[in-house]
Backbone as CSV, one residue per row, in Angstrom:
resi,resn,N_x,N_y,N_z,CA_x,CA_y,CA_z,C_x,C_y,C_z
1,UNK,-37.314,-13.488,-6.930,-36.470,-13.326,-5.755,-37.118,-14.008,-4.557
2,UNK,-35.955,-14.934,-4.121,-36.912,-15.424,-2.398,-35.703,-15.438,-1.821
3,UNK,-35.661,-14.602,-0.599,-35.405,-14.196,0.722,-35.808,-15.013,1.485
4,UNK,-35.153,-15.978,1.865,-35.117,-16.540,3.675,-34.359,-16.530,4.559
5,UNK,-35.070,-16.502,6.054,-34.595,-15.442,6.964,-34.640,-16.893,8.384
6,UNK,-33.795,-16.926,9.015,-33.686,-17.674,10.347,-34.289,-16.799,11.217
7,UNK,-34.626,-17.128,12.393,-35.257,-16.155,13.562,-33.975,-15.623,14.265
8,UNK,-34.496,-13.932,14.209,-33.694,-12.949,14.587,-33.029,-12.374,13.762
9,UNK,-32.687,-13.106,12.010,-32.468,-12.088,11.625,-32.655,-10.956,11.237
10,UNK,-31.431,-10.134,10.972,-32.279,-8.614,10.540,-32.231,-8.150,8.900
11,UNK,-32.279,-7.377,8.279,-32.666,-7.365,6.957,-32.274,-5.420,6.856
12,UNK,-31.515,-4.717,6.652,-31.710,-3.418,6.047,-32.328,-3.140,5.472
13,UNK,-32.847,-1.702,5.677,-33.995,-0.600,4.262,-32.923,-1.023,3.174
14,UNK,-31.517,-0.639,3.054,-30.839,-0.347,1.429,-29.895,-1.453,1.071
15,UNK,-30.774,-2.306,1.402,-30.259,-4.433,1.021,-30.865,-4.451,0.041
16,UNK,-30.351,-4.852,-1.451,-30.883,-5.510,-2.809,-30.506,-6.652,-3.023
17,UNK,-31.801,-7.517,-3.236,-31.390,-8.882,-3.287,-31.546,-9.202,-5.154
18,UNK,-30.668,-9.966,-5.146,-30.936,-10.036,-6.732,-31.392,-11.620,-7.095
19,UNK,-31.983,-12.182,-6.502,-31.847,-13.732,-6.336,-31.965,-14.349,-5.037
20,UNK,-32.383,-15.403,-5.484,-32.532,-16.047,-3.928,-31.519,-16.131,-3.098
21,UNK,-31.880,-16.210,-1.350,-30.775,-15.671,-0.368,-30.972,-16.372,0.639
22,UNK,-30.351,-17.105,1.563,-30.498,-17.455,3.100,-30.055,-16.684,3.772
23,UNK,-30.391,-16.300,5.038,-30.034,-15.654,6.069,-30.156,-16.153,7.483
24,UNK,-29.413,-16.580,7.898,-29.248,-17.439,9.070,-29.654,-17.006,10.855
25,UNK,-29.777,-17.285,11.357,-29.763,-17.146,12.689,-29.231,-16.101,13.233
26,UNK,-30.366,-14.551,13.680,-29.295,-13.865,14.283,-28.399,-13.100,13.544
27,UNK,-28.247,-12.982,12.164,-27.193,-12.466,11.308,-28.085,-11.117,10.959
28,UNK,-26.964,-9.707,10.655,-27.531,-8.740,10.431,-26.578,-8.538,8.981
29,UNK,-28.211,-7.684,7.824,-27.508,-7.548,6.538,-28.103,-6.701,6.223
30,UNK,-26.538,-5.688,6.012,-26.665,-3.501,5.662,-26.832,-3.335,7.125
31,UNK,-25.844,-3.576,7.979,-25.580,-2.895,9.510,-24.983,-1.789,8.863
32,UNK,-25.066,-0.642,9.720,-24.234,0.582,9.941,-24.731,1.894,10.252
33,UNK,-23.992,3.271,9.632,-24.607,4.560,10.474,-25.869,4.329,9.700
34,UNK,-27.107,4.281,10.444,-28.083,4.535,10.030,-28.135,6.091,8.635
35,UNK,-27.457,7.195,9.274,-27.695,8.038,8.149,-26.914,7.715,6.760
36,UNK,-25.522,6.596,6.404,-25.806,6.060,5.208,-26.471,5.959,4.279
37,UNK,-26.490,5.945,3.226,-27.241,5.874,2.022,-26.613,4.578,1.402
38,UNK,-25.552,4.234,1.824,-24.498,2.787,0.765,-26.065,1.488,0.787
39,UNK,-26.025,1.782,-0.425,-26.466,0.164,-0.625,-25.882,-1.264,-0.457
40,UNK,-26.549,-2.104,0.012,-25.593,-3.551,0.383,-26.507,-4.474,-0.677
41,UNK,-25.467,-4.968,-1.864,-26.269,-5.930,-2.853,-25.558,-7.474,-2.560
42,UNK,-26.591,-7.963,-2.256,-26.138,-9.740,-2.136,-27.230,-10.057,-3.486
43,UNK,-26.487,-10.649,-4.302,-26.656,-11.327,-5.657,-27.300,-13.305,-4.964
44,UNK,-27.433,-13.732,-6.719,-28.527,-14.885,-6.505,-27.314,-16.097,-6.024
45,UNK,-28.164,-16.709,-4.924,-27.590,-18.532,-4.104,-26.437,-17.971,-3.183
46,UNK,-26.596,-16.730,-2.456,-25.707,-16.825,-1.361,-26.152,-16.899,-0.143
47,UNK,-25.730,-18.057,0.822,-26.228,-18.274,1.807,-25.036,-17.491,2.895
48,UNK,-25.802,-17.366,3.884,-25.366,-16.258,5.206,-25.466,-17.113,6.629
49,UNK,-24.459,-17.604,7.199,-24.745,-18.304,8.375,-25.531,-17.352,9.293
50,UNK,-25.256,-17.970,10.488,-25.396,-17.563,11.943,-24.769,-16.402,12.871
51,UNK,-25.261,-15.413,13.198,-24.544,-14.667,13.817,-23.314,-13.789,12.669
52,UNK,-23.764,-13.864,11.787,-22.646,-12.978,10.636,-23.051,-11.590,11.062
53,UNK,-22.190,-10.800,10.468,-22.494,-9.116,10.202,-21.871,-8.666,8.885
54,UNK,-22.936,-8.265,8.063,-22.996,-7.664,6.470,-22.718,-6.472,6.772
55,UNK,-21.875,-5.532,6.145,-22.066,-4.301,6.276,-22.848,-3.481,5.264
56,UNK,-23.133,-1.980,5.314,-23.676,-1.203,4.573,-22.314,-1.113,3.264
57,UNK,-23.065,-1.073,1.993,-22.303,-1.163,1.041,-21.421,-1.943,0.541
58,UNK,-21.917,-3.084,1.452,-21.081,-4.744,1.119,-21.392,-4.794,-0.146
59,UNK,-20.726,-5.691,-1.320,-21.488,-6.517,-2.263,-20.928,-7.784,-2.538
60,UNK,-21.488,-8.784,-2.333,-21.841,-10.544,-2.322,-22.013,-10.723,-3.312
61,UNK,-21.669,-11.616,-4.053,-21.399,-12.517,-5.425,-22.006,-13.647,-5.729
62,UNK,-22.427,-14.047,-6.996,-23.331,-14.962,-6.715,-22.446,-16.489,-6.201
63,UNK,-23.662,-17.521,-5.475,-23.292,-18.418,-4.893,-22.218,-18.551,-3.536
64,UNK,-21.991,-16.821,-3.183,-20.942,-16.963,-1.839,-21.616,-17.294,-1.053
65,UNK,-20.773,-18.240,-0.396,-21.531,-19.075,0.886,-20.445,-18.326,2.594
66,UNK,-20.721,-17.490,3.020,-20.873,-16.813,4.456,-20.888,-17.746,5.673
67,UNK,-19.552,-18.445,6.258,-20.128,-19.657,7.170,-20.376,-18.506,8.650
68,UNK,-20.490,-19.012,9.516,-20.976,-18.867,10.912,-20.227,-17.519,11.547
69,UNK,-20.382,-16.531,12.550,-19.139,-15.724,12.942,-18.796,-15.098,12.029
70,UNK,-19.091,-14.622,11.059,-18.073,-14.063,10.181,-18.725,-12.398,9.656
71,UNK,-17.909,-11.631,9.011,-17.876,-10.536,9.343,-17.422,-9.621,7.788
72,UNK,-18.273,-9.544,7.196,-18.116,-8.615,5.828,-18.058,-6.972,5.882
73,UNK,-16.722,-6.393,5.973,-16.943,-4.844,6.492,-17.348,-3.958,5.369
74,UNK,-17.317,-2.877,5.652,-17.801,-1.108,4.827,-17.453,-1.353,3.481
75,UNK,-17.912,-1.268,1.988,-18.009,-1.450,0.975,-17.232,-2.258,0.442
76,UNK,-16.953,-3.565,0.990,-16.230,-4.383,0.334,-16.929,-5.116,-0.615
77,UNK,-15.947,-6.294,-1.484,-16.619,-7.016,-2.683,-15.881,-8.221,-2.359
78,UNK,-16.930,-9.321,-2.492,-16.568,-11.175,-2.544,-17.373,-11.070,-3.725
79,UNK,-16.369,-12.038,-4.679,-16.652,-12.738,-5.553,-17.411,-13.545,-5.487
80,UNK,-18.123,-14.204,-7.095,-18.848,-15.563,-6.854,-18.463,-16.381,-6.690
81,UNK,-18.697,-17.404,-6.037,-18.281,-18.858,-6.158,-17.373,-18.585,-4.578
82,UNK,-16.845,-17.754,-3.904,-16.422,-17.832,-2.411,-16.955,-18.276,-1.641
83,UNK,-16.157,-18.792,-0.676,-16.198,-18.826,0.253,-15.738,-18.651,1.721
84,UNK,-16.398,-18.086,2.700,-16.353,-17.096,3.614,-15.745,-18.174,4.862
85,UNK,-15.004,-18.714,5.380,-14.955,-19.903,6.125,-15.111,-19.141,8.099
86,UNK,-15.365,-20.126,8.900,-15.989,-20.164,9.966,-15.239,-18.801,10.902
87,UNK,-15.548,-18.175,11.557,-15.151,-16.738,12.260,-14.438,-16.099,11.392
88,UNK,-14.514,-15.836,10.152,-13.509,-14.752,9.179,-14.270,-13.364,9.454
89,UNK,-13.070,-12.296,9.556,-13.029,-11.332,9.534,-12.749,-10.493,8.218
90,UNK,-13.776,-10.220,7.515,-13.087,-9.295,6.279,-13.484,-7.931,6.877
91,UNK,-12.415,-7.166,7.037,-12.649,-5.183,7.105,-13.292,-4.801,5.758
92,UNK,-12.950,-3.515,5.963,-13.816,-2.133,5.371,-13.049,-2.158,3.716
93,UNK,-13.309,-1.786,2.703,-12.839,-1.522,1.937,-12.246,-2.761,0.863
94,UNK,-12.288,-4.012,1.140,-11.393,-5.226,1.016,-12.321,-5.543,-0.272
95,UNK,-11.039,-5.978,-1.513,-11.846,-6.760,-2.757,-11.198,-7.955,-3.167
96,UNK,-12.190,-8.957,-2.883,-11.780,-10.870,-3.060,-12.740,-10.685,-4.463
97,UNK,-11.778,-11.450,-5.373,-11.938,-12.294,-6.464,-13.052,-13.517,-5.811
98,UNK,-13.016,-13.667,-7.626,-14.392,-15.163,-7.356,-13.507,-16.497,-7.213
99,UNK,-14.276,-17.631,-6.781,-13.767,-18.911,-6.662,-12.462,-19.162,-5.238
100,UNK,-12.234,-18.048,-4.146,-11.430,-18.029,-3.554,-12.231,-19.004,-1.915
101,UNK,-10.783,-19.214,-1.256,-11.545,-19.753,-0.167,-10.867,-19.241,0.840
102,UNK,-11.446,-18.023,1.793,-11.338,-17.130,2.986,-11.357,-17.501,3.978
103,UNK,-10.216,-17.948,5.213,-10.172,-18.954,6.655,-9.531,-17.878,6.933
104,UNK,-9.530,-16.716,7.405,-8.953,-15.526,7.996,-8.963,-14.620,8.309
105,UNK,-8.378,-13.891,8.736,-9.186,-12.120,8.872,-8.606,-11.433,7.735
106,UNK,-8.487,-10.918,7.275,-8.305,-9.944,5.789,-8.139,-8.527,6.334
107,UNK,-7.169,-7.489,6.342,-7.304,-6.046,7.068,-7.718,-5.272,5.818
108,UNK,-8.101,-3.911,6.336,-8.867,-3.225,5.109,-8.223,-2.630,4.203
109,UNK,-8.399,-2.359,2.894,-8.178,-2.016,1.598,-7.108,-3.440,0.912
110,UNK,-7.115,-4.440,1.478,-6.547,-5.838,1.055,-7.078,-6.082,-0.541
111,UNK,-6.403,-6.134,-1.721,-7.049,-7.080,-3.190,-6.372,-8.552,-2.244
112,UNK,-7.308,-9.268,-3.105,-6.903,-10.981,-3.204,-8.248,-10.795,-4.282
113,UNK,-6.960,-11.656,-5.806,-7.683,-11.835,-6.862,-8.537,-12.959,-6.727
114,UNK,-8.613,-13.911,-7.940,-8.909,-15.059,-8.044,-8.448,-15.913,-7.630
115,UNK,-9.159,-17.303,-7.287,-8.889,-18.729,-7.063,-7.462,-18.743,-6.016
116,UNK,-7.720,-18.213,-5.041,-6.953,-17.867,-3.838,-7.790,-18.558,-2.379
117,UNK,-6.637,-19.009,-1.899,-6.379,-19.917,-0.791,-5.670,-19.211,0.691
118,UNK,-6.826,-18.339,1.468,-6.181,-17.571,2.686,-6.527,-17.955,3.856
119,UNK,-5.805,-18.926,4.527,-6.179,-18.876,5.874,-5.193,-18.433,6.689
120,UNK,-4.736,-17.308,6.719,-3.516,-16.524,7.713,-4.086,-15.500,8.296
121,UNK,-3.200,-14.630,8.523,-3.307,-13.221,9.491,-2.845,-12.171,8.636
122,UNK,-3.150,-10.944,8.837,-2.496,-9.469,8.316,-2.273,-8.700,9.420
123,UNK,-1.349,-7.568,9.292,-1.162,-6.709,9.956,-0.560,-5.254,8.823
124,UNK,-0.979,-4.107,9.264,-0.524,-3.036,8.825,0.754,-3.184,9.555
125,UNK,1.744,-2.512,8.982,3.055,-1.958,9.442,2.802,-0.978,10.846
126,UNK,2.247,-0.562,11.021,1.624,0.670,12.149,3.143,1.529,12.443
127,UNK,3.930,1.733,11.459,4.912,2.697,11.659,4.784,3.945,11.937
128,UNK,3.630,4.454,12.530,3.327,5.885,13.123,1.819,5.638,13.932
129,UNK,2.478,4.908,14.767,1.108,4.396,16.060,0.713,5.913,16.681
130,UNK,1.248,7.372,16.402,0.371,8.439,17.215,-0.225,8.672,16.139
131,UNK,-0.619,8.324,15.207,-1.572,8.622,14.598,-3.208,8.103,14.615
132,UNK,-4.029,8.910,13.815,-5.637,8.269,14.293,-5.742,6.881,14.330
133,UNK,-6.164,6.244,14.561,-6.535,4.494,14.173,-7.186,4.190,13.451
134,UNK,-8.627,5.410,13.614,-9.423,4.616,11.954,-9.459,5.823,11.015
135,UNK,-8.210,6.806,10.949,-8.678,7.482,9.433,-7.123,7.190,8.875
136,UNK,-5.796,6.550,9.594,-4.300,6.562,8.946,-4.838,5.351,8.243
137,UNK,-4.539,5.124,6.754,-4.560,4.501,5.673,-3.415,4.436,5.515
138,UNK,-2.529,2.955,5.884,-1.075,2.543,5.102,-1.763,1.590,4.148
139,UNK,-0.634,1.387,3.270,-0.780,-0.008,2.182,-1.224,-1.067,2.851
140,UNK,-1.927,-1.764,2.064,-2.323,-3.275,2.545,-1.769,-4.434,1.271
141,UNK,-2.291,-5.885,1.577,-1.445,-6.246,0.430,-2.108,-6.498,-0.362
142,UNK,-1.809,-7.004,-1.282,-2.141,-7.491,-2.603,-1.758,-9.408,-3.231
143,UNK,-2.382,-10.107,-2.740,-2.519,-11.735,-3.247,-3.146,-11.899,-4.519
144,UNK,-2.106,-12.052,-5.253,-2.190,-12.204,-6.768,-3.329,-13.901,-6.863
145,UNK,-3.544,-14.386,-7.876,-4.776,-15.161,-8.542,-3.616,-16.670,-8.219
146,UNK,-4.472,-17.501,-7.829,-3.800,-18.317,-7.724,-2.710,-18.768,-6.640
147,UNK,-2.322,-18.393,-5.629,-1.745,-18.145,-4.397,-2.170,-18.634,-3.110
148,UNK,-1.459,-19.480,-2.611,-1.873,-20.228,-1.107,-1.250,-19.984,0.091
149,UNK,-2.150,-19.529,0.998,-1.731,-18.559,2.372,-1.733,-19.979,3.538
150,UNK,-0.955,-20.423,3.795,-1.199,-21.298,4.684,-1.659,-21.175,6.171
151,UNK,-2.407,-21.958,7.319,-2.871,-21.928,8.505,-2.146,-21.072,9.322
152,UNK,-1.965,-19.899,10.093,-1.202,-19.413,11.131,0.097,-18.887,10.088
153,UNK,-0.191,-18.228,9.263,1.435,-17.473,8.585,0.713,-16.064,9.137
154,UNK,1.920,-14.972,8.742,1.190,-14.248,9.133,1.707,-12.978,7.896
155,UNK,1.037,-11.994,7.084,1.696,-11.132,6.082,1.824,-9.522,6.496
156,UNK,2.471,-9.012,6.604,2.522,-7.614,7.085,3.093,-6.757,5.825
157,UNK,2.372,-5.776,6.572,2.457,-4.405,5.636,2.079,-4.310,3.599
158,UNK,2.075,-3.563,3.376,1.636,-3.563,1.503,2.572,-4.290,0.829
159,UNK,2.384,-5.612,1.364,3.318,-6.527,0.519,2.630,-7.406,-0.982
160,UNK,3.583,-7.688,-2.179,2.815,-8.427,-3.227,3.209,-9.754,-2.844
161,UNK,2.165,-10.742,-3.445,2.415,-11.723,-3.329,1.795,-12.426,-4.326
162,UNK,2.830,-13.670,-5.514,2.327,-14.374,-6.460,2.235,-13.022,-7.583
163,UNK,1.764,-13.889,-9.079,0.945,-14.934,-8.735,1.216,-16.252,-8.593
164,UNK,0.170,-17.363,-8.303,0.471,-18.731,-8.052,1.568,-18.997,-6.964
165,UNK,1.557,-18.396,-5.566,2.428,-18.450,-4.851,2.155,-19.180,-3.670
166,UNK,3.242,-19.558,-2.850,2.734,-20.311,-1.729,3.329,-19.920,-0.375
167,UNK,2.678,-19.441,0.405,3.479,-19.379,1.693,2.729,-20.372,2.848
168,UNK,3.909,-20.971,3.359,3.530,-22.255,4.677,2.809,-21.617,5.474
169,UNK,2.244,-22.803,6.104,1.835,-22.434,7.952,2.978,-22.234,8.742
170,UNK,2.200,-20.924,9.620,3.204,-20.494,10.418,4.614,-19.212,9.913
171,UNK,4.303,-19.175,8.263,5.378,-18.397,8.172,5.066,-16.996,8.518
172,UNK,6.362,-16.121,8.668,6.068,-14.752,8.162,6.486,-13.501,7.067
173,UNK,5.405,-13.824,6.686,5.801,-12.340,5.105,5.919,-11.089,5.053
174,UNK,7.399,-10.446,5.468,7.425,-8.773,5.021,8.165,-7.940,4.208
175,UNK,8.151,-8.915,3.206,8.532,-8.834,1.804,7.857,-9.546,0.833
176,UNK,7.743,-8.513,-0.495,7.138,-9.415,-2.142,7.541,-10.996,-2.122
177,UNK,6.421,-11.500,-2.474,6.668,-12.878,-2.878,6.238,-13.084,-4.107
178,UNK,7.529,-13.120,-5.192,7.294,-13.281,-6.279,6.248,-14.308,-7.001
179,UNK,6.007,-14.231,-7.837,5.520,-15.298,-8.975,5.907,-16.722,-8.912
180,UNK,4.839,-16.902,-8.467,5.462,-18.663,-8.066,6.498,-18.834,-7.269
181,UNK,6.577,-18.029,-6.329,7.697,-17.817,-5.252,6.767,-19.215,-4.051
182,UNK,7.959,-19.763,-3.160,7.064,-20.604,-2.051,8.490,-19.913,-0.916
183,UNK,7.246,-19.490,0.060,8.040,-19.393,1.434,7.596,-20.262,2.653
184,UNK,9.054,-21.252,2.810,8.774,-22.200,3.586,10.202,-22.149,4.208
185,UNK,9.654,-22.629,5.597,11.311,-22.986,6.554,12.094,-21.495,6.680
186,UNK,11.253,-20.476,6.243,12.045,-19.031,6.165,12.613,-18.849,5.257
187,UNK,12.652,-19.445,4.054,13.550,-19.661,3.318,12.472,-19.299,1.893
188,UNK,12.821,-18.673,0.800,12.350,-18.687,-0.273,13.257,-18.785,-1.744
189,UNK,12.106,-19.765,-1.893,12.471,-20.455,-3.230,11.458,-21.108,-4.549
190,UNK,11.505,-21.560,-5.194,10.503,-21.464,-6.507,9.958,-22.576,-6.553
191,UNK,8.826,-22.625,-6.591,8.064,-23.610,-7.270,8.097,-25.016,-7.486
192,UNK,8.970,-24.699,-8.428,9.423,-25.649,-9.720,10.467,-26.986,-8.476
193,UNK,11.185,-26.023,-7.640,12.157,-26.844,-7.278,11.634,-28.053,-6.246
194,UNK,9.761,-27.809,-6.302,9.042,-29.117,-5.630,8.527,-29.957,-6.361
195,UNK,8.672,-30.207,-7.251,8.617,-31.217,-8.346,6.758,-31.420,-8.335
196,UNK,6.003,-31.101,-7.726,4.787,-31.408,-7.729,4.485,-31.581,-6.065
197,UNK,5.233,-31.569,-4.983,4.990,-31.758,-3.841,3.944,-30.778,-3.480
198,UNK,4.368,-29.362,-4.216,3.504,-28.198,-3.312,2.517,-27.556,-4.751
199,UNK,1.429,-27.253,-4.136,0.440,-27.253,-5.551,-0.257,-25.779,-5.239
200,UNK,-0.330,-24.531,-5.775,-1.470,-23.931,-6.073,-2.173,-23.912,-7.213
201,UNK,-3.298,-22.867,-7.180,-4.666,-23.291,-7.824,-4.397,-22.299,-9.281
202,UNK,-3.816,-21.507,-9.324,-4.084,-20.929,-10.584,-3.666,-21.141,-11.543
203,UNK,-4.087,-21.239,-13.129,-3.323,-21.623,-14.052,-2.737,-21.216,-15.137
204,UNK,-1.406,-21.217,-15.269,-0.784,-20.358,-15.979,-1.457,-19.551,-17.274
């Protein structure tokens, strides 16, 4: 095991490294209530930018690469082979598949399987705003394997989506998007009917 560390970073008592690790500038890994017990395991070849925050009971996958700004919350799981792209926000609870590539904020208790493509927005439904803020648990969604979230869309509430699905930049999702469903122009329709124009990653 080799651990390297940029100046300033910090390092938790209940961090297991399983393999070699970078840790960047300023980045803290196993933040949280100190009286915790959650272990935070980052596995072998994942590098950690600048200014990140790991949480307590994170677990990191091998080869995830963590860019700059970015933000792994309360016992979540990234796959191997991810990647974390520049100011992403993942919350508390959130589980990414391996081989995916993360340009977004992710809200908590979110799946996104495999070989998934997210650079959008989430929002809970917040259909009972007098309630607590951090103990009301609504649905979050679910991005099936293979599925592409385009720049600035945005997905609300415990919606499915895919697998192998595509939604544009700029759209918005608050409804299932089937199996090889593409939502573009507001409009949804299949796949197939782009002859090869529009491509996701997963394979049948």
């Amino acid at each position: 095991m080799k651990v390297t560390k940029d100046k300033g970073a910090w390092v938790g008592p209940n961090v297991i490294f399983k393999g070699k690790a970078h840790i960047g500038f300023n980045s803290c890994v196993g933040y949280g209530d100190e009286e915790s017990d959650l272990q935070t395991t980052i596995e072998d070849g994942v590098e950690i930018g600048a200014f990140c925050v790991i949480a307590k009971g994170a677990t990191i996958g091998r080869n995830v690469e963590v860019d700059h700004y970015c933000r792994i919350g309360n016992a979540s799981v990234v796959g191997e082979n991810t990647k974390i792209l520049y100011g992403s926000q993942v919350f508390d609870k959130v589980h990414i598949g391996k081989d995916c590539i993360i340009g977004g904020h992710v809200i908590d208790r979110t799946v996104i399987e495999d070989e998934v493509t997210y650079s959008g927005d989430m929002a809970h439904l917040h259909s009972d705003p007098t309630k607590n803020w951090d103990t009301t648990e609504e649905p979050s969604p679910v991005i099936r394997r293979g599925s592409v979230i385009g720049v600035g869309s945005l997905i609300i509430g415990g919606i499915n989506i895919g697998p192998r699905a595509y939604i544009g930049a700029g759209e918005i999702a608050k409804c299932d998007i089937p199996e090889e469903g593409v939502l573009i122009g507001g409009k949804l329709k299949e796949l197939k009917d782009f002859h090869g124009m529009i491509k996701v990653r997963g394979k049948k």
